[in-house]
ROVEX-296950 format. One record per atom (N, C-alpha, C, O): residue in one letter; x negated, y negated, z negated. Coordinates in steps of 0.001 Angstrom, whole numbers, plus 500000, padded with zeros to 6 digits. Layout:
N
["A" [X Y Z]]
...
//
This chain:
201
["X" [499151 501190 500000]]
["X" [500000 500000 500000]]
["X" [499117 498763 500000]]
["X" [498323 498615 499071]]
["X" [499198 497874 500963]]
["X" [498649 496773 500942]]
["X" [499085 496081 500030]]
["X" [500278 496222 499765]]
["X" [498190 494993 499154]]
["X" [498550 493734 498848]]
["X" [498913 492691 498630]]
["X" [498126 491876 499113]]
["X" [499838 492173 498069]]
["X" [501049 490924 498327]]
["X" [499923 489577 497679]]
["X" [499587 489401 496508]]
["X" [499656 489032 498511]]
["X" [498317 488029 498036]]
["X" [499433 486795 497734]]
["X" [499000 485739 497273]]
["X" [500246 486881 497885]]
["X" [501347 485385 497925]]
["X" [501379 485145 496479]]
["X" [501679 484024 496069]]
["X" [501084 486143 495633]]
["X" [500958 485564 493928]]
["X" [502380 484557 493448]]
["X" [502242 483802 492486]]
["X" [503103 484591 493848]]
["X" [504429 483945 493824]]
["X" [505422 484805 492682]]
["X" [505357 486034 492685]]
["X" [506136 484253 491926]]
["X" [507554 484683 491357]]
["X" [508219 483300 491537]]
["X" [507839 482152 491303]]
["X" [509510 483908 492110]]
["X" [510227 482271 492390]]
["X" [511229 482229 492186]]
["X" [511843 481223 492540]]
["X" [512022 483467 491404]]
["X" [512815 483467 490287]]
["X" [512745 482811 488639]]
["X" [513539 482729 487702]]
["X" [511079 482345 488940]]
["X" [510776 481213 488084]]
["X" [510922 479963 487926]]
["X" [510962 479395 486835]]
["X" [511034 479333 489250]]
["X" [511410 478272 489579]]
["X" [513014 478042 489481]]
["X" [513771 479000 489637]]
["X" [513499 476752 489221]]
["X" [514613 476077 489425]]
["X" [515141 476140 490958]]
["X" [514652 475566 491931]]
["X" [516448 477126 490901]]
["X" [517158 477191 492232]]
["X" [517459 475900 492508]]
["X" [518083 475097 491814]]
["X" [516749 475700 494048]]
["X" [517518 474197 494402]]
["X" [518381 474289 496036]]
["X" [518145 474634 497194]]
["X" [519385 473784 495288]]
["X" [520483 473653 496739]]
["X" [520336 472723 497616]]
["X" [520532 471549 497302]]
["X" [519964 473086 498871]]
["X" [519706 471986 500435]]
["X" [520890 471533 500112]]
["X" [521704 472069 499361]]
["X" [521028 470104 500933]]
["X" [522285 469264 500439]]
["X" [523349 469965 501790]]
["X" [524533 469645 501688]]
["X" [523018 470785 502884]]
["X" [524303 471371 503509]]
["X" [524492 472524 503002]]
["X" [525438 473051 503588]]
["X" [524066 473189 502202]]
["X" [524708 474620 501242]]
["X" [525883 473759 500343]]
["X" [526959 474352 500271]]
["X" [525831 472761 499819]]
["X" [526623 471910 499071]]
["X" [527907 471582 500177]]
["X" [529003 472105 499977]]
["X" [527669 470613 501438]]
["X" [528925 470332 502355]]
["X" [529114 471595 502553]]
["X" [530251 471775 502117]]
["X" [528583 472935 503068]]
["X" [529111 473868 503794]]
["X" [529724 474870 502571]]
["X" [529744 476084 502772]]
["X" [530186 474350 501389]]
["X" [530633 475342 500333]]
["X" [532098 474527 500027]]
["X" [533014 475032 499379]]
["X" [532134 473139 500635]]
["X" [533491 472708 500892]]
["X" [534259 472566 501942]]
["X" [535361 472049 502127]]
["X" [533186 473331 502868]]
["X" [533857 473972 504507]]
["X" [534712 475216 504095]]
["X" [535708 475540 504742]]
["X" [534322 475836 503091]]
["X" [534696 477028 502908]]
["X" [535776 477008 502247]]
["X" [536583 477889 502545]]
["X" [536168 476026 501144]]
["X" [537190 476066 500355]]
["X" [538420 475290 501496]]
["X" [539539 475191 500993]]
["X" [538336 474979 502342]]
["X" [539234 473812 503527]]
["X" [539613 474729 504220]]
["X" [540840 474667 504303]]
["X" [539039 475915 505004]]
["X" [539136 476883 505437]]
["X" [540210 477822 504722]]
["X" [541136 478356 505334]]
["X" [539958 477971 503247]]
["X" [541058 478930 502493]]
["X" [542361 477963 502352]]
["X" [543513 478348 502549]]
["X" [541948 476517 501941]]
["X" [543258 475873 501889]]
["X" [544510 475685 503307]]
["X" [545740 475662 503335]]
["X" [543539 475588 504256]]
["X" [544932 475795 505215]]
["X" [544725 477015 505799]]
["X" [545476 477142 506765]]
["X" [544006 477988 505615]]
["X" [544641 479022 506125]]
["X" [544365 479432 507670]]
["X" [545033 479793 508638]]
["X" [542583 479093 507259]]
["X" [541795 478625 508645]]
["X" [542039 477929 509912]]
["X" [541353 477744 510918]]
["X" [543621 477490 509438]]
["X" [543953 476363 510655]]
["X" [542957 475475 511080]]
["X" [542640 475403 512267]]
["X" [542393 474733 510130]]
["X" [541699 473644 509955]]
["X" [540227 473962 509857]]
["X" [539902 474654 508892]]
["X" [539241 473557 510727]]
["X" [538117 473969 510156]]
["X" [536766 473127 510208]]
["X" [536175 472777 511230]]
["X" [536363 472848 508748]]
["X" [535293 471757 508850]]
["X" [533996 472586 508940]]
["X" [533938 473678 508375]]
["X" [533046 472135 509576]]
["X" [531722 472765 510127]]
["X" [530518 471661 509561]]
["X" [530748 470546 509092]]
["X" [529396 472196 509714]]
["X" [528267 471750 509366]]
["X" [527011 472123 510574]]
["X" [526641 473247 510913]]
["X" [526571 470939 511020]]
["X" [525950 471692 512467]]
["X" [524227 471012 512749]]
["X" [523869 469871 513042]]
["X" [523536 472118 512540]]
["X" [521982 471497 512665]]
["X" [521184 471528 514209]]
["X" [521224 472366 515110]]
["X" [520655 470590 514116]]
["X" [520103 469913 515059]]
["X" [518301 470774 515209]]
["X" [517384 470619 514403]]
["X" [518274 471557 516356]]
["X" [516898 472104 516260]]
["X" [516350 471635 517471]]
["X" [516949 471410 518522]]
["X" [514705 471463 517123]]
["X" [513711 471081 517949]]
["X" [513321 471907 518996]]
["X" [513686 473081 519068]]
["X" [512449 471254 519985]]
["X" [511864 472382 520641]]
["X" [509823 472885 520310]]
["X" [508947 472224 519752]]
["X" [509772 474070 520858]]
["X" [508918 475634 520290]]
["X" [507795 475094 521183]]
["X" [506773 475589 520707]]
["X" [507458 474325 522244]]
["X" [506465 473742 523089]]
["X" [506107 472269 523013]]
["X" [506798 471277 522784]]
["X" [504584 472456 523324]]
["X" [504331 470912 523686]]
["X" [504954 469863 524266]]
["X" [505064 469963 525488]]
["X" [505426 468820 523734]]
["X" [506419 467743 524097]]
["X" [506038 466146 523911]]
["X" [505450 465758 522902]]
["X" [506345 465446 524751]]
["X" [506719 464033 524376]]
["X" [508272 463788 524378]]
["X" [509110 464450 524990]]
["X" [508499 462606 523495]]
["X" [509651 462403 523570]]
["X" [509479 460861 522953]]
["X" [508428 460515 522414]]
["X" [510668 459942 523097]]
["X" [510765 458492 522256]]
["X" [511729 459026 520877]]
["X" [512846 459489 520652]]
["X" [510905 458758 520394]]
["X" [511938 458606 518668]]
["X" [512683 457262 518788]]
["X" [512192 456166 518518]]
["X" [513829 457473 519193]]
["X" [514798 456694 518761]]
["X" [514909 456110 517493]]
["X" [514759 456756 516456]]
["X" [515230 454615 517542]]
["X" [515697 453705 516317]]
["X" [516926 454215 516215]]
["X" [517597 454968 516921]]
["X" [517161 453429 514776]]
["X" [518637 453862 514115]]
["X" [519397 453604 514773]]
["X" [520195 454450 515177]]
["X" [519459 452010 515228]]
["X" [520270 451399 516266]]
["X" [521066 452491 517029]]
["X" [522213 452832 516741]]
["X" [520205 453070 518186]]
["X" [520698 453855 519328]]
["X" [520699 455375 518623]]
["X" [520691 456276 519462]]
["X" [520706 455691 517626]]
["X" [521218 456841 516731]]
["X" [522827 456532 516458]]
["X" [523630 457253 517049]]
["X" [523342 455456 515559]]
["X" [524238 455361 515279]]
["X" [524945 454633 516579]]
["X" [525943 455234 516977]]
["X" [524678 453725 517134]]
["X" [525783 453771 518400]]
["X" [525921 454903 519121]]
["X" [527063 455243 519430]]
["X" [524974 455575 519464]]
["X" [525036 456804 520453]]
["X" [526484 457829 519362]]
["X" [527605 458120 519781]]
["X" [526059 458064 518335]]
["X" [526837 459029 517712]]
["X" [528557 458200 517413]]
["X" [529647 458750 517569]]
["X" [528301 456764 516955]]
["X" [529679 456492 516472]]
["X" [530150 455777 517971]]
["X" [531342 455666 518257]]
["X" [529227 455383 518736]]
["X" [530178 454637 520435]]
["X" [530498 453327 519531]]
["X" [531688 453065 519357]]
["X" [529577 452540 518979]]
["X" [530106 451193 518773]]
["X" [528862 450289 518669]]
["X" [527990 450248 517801]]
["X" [529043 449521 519889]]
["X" [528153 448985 519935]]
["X" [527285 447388 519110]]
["X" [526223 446810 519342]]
["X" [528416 447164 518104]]
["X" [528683 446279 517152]]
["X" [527422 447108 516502]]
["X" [526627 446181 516344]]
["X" [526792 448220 516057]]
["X" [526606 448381 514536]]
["X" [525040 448524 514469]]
["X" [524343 449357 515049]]
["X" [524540 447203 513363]]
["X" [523591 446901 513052]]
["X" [522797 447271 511908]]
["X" [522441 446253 511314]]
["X" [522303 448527 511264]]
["X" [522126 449254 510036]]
["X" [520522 449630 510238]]
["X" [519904 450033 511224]]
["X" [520076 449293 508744]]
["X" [518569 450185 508727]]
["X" [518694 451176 507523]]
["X" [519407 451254 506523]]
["X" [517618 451935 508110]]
["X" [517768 453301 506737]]
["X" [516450 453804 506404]]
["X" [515485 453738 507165]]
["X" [516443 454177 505545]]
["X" [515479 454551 504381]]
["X" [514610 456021 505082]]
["X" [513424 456341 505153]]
["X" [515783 456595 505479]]
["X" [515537 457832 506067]]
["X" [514707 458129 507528]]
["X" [513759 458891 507715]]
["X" [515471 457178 508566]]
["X" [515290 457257 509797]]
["X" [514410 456274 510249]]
["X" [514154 455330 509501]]
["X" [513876 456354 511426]]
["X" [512958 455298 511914]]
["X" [513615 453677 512231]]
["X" [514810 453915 512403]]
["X" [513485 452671 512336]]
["X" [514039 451352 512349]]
["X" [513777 451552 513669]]
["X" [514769 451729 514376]]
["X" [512345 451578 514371]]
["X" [512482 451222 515723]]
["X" [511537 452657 516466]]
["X" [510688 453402 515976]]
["X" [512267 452574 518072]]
["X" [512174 453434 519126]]
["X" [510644 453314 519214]]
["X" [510056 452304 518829]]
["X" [509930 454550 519816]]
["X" [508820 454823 519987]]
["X" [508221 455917 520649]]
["X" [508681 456954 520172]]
["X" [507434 456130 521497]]
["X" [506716 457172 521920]]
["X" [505902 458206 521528]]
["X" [504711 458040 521268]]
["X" [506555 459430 521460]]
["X" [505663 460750 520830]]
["X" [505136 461601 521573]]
["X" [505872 462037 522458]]
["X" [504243 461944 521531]]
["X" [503237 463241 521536]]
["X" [503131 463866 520720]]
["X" [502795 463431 519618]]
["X" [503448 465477 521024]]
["X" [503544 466082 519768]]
["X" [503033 468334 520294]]
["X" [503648 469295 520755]]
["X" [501723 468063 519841]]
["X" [500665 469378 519868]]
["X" [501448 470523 519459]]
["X" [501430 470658 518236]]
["X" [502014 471248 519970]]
["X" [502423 471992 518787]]
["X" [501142 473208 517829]]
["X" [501392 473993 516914]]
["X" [499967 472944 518435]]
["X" [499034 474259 517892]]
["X" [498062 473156 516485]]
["X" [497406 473733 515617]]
["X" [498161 471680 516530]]
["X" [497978 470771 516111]]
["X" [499088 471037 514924]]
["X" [498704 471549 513873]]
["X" [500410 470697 515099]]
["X" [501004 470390 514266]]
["X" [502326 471757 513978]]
["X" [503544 471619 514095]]
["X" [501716 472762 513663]]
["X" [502449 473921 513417]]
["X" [502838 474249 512304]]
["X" [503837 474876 511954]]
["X" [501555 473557 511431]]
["X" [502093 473457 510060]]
["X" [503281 472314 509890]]
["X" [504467 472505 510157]]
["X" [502534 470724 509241]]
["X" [502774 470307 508603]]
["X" [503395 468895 509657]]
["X" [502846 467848 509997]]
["X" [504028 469158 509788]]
["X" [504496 467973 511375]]
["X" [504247 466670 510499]]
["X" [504848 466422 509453]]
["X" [503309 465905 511062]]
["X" [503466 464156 510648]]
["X" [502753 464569 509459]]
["X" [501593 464982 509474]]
["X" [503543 464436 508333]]
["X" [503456 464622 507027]]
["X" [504795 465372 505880]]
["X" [505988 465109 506033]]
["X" [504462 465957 505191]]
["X" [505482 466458 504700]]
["X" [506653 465607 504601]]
["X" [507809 465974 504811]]
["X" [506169 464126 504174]]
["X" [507642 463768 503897]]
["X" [507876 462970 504798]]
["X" [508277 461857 504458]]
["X" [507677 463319 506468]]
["X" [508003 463078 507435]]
["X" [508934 464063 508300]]
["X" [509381 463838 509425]]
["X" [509052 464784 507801]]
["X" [510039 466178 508751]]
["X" [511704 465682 508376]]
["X" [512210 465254 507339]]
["X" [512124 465897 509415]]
["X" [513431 465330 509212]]
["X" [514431 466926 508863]]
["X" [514010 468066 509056]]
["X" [515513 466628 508434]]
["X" [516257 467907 508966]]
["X" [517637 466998 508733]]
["X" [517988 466288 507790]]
["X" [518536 467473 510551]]
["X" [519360 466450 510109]]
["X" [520607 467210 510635]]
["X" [520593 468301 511205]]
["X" [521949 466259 510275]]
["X" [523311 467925 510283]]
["X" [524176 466786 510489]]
["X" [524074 465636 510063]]
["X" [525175 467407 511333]]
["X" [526475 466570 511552]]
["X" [527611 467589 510735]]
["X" [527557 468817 510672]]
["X" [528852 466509 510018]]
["X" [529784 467496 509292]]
["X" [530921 466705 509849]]
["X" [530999 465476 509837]]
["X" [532048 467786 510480]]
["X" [532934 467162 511231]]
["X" [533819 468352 510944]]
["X" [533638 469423 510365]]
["X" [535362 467489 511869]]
["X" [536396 468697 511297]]
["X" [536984 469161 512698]]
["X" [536983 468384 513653]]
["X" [537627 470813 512818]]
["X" [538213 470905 514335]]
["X" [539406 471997 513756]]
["X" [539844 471962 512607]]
["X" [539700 472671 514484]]
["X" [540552 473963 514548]]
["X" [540445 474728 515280]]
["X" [540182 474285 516398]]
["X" [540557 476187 515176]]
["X" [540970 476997 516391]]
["X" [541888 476995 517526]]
["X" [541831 477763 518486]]
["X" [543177 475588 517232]]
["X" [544291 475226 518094]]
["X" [543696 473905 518675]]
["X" [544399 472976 519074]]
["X" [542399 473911 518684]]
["X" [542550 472470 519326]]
["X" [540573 472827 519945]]
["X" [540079 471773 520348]]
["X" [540054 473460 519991]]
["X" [538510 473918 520625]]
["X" [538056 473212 520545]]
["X" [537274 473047 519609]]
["X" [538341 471992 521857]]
["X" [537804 470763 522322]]
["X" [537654 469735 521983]]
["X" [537272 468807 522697]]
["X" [537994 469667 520514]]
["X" [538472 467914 519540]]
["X" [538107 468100 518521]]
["X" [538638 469056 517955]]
["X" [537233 467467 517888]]
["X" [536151 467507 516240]]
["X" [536010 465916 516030]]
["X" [535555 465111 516843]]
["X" [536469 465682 514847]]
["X" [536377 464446 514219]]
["X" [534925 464781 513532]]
["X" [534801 465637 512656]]
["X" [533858 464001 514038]]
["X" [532685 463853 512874]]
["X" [533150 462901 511835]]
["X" [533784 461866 512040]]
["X" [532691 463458 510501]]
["X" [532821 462731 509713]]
["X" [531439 461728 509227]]
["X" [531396 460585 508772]]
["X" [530448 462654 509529]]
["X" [529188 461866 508744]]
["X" [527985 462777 509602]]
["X" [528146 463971 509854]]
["X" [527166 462257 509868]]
["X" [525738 462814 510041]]
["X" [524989 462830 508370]]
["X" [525320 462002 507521]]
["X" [523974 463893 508119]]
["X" [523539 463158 506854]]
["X" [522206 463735 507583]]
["X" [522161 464392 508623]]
["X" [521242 463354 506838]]
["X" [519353 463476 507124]]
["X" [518670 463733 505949]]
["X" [519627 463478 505217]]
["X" [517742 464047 505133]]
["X" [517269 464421 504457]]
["X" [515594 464751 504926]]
["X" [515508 465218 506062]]
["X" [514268 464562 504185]]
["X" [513163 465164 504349]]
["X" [513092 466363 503614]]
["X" [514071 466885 503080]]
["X" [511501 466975 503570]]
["X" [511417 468119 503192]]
["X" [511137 468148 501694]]
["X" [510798 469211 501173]]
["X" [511281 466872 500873]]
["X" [511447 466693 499485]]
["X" [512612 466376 499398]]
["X" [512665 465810 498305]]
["X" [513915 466360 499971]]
["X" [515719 466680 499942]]
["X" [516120 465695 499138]]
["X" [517344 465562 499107]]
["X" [515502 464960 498476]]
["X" [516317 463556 498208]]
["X" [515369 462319 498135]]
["X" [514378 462414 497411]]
["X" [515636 460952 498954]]
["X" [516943 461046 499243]]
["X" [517707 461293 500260]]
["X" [517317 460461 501079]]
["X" [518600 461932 500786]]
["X" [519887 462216 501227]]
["X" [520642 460746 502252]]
["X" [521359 459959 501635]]
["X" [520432 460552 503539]]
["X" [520560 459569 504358]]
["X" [522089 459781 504547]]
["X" [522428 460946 504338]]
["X" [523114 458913 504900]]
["X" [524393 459367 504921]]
["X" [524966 458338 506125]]
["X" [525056 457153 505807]]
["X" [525350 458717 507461]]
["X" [525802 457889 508275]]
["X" [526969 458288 508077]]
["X" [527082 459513 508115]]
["X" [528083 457592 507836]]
["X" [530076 457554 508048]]
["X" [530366 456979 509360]]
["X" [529749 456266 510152]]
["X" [531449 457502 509321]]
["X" [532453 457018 510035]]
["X" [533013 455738 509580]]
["X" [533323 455513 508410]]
["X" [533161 454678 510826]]
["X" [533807 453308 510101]]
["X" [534325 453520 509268]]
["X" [534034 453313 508089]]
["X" [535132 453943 509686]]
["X" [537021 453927 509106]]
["X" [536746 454193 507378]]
["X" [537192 453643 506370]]
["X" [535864 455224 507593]]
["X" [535470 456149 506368]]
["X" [534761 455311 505268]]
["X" [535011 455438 504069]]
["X" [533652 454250 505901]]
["X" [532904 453205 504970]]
["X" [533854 452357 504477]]
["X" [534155 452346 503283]]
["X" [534556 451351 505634]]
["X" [535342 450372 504861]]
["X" [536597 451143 503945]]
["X" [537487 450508 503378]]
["X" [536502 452270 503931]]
["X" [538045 452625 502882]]
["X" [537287 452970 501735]]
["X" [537797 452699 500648]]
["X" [536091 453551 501758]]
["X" [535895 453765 500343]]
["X" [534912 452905 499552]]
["X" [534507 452975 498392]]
["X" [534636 451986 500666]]
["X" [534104 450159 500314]]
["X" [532184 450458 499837]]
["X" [531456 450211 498876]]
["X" [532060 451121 501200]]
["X" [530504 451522 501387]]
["X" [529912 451145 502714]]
["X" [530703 450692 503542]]
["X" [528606 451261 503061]]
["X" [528163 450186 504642]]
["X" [528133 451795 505129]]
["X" [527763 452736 504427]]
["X" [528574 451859 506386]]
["X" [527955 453125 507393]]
["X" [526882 453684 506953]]
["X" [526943 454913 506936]]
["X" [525812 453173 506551]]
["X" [524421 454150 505888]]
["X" [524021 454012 504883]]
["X" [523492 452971 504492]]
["X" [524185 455078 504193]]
["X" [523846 455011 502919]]
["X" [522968 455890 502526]]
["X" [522666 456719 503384]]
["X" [522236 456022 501065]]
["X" [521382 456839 500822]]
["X" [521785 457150 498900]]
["X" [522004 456511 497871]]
["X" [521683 458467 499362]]
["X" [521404 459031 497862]]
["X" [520605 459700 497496]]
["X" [520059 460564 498182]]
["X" [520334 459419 496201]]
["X" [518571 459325 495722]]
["X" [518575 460492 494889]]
["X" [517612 460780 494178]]
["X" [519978 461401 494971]]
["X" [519987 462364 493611]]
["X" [520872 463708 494776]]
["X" [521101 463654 495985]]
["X" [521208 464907 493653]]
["X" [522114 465699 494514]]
["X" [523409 465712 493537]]
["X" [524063 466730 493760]]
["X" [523836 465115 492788]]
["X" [524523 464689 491964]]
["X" [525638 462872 492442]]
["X" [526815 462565 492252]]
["X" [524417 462111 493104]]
["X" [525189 461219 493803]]
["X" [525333 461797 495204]]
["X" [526130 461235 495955]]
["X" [524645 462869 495651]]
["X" [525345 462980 496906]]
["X" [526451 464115 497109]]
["X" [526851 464573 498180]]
["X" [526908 464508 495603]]
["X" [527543 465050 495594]]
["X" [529054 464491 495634]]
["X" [530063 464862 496235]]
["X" [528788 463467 494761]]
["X" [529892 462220 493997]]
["X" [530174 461992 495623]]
["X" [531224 462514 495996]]
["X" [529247 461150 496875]]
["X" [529259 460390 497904]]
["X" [530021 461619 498689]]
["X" [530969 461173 499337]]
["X" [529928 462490 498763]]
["X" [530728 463760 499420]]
["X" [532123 463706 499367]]
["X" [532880 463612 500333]]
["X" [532564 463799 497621]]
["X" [533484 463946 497306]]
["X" [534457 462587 497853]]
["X" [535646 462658 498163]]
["X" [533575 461324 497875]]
["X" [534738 460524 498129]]
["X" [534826 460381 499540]]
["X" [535663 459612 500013]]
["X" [533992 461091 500331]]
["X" [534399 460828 502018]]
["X" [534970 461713 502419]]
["X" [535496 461577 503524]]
["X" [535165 463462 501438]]
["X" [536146 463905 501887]]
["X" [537700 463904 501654]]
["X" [538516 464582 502277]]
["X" [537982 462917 500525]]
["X" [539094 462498 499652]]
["X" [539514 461252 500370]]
["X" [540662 460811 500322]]
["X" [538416 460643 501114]]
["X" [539356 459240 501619]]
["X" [540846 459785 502999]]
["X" [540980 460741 503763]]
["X" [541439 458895 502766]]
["X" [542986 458935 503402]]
["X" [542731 459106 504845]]
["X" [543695 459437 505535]]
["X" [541445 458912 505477]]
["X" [540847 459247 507020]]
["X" [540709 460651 507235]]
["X" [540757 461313 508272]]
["X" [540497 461024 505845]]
["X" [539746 462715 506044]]
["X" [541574 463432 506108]]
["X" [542227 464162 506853]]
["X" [541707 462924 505255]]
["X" [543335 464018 504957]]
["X" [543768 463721 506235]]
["X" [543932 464534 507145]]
["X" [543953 462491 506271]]
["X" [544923 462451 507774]]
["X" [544680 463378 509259]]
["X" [545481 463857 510062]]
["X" [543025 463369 509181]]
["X" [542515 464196 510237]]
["X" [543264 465432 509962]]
["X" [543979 465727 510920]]
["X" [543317 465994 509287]]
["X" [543190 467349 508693]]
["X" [544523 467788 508423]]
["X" [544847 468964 508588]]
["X" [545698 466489 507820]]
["X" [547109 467034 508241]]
["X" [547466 466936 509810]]
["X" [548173 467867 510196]]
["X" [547173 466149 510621]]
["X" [547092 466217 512084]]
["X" [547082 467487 512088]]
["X" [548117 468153 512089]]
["X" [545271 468246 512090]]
["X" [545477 469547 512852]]
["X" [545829 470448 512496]]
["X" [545965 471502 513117]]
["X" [546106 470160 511145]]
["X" [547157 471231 510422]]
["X" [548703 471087 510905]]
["X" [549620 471798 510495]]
["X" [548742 470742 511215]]
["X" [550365 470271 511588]]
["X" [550115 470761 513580]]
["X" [551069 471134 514263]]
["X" [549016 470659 514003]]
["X" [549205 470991 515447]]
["X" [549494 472902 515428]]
["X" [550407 473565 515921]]
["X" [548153 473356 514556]]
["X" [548052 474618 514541]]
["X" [549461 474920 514197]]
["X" [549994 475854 514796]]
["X" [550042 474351 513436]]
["X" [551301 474903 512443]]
["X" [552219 475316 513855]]
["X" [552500 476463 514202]]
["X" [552600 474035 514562]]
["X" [553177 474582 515737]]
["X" [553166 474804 517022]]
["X" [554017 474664 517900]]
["X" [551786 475271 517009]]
["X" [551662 476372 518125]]
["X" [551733 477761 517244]]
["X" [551926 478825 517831]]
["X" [551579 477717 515883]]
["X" [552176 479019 515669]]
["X" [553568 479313 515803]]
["X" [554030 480454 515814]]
["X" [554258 478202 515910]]
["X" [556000 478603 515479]]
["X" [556144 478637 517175]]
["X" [556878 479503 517651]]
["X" [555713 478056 517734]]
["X" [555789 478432 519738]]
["X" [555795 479884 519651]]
["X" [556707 480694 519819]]
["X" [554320 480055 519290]]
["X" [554004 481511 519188]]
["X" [555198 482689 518565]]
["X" [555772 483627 519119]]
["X" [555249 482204 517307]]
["X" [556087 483084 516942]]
["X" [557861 483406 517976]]
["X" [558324 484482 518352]]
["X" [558327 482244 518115]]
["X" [559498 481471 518634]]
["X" [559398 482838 520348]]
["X" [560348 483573 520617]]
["X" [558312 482822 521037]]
["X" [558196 483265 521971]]
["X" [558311 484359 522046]]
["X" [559172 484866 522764]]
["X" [557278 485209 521155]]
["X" [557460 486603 520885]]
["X" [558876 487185 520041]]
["X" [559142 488386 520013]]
["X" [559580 486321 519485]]
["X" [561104 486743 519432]]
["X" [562083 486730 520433]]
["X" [563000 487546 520522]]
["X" [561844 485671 521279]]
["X" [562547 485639 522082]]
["X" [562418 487080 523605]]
["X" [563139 487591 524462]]
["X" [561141 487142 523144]]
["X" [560737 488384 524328]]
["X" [561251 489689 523675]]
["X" [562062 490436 524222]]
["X" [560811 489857 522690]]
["X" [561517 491439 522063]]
["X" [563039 490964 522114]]
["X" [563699 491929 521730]]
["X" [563771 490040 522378]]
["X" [565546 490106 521911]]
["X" [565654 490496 523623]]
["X" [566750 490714 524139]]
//
């Protein structure tokens, strides 16, 4: 038997939860509440495995590109302020890209259904480095001015980004999405049902 040189126990360490194990554990409870009509997702963004250039986009053309409004003027803690040109080795930088607390990992959380494929309300992009707080939080307008927060925000804990969760999925934008497609699914099931009675009579 070979050797486990990794010298590790990490059942010693303090379990720590990525901040989308947290959104994607209230995908799950939304899912049981309607009865998988409704279904909120959590969706990561992966790089590519080869040598590349690319421009790192500013926030600017991050958040217009994602929200389509060309009004919105925001800087963040998280993301780069301004656009720029990369080169990027991958046999160079296989480890430790940039710097550790330069790696991004970033997730869109939005809501859809199985009765509707083609239509997903994003609710928020969030971003995070590879030290996980703080926690970058882009909203939805609608979503900032109701719960009286700017489009980007940052939380510095997993405790406020837990709190910041709770109130963007509680604001009156989120329900409404969500009785919508609960209410679409509802009747294309009663079509459904309605049809297949009418065929067996």
């Amino acid at each position: 038997m070979s050797e486990n040189m990794w010298n590790l126990n990490l059942s010693d360490l303090p379990a720590i939860k990525p901040p989308e194990s947290i959104v994607e554990q209230q995908c799950d409870y939304l899912r049981e509440a309607t009865f998988g009509r409704v279904v909120a997702r959590v969706s990561s963004y992966s790089g590519p495995t080869a040598n590349y250039t690319y421009t790192k986009p500013g926030i600017h053309n991050i958040i217009q590109k994602a929200l389509r409004n060309d009004s919105i003027l925001l800087r963040s803690p998280i993301l780069p302020a301004d656009s720029e040109e990369v080169s990027v080795d991958i046999q160079e930088d296989l480890g430790d890209v940039g710097s550790f607390h330069s790696m991004y990992f970033s997730y869109e959380f939005f809501l859809t259904s199985p009765s509707t494929p083609n239509y997903k309300f994003r609710i928020m992009f969030f971003t995070y480095t590879a030290g996980q707080y703080p926690v970058g939080i882009v909203l939805d307008s609608d979503i900032a001015v109701e719960i009286g927060e700017k489009q980007n925000i940052s939380c510095s804990s997993e405790d406020k980004f837990k709190d910041a969760v709770k109130r963007i999925i509680t604001s009156s934008k989120v329900i409404k999405v969500i009785e919508t497609l609960n209410a679409v699914a509802l009747n294309e099931e009663n079509r459904k049902n309605a049809l297949a009675e009418s065929t067996e009579g």
